[in-house]
BAMAR-189048 format. One line per 5 residues: number of its first residue (from 1); their letters; for each residue x, y, z of C-alpha. Coordinates in steps of 0.25 Angstrom, whole numbers, plus 5000, padded with zeros to 4 digits. Layout:
NUM) a) X,Y,Z; ...;
END
This chain:
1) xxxxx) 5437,5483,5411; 5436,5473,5401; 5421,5467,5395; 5416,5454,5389; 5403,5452,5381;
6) xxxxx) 5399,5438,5383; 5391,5431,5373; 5383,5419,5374; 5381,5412,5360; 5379,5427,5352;
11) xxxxx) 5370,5433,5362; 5377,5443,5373; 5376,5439,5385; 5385,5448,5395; 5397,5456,5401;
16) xxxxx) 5409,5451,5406; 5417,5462,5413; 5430,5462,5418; 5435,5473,5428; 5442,5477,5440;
21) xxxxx) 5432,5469,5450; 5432,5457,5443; 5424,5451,5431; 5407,5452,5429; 5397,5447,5418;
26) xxxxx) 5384,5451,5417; 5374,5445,5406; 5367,5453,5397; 5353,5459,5400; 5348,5457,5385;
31) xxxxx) 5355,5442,5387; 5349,5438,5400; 5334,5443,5394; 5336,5433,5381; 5329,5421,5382;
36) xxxxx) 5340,5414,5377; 5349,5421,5386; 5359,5408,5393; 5370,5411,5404; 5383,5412,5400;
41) xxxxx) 5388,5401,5409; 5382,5392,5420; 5389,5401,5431; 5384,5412,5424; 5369,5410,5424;
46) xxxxx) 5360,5424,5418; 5358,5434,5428; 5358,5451,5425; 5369,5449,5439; 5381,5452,5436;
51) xxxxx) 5392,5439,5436; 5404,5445,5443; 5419,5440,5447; 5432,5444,5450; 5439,5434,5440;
56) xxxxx) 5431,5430,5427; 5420,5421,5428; 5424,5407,5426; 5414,5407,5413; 5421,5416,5407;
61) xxxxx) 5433,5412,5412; 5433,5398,5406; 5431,5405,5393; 5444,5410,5391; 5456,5399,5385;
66) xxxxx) 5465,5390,5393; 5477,5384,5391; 5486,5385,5377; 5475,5394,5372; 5476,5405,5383;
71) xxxxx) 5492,5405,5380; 5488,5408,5366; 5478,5419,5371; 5487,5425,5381; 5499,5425,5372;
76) xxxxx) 5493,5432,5359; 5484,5440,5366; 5494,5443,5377; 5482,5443,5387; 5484,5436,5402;
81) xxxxx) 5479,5425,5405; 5476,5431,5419; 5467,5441,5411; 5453,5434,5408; 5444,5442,5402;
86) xxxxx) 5455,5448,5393; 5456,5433,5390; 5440,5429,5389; 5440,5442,5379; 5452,5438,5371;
91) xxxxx) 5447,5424,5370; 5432,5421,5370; 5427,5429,5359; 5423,5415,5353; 5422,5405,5364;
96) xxxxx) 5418,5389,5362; 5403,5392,5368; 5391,5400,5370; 5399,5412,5376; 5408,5422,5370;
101) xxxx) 5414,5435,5375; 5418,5447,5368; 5423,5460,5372; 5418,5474,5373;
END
């Protein structure tokens, strides 16, 4: 099982998981009762439900590097491009944007 803090701006704002069914997210408690609490993505919108998928959610998804970039990643960090949260973990720590992900 591999897990994801995801961050929006500096304020924690859930889980991601990845495990033998599949992929879930779920925000924060503390997050969702912030006034200034904002969803992750539009297709992500605050709920205390649980987000889940049997591939990663195309948010997160869409975070990870395409292109000449992914060759570099999968070349130096020897990771699979088939592999996506190994990837979002290896690669998003600093991501243009309001979101960032960190590992456990």
């Amino acid at each position: 099982m591999k897990q994801a803090k995801i961050y929006m701006y500096s304020n924690f704002a859930g889980i991601l998981t990845e495990d033998e069914n599949g992929y879930t997210f779920i925000y924060n408690p503390e997050y969702l009762a912030s006034k200034d609490a904002e969803p992750i993505s539009l297709t992500m919108p605050l709920t205390d439900k649980a987000y889940i998928s049997n591939i990663l959610h195309p948010f997160f998804d869409g975070l990870i590097p395409e292109g000449w970039l992914l060759d570099i990643v999968e070349k130096n960090w020897k990771i699979d491009n088939r592999d996506r949260m190994s990837l979002l973990l290896a690669c998003c720590k600093d991501c243009i944007g309001a979101v960032s992900v960190q590992s456990f």
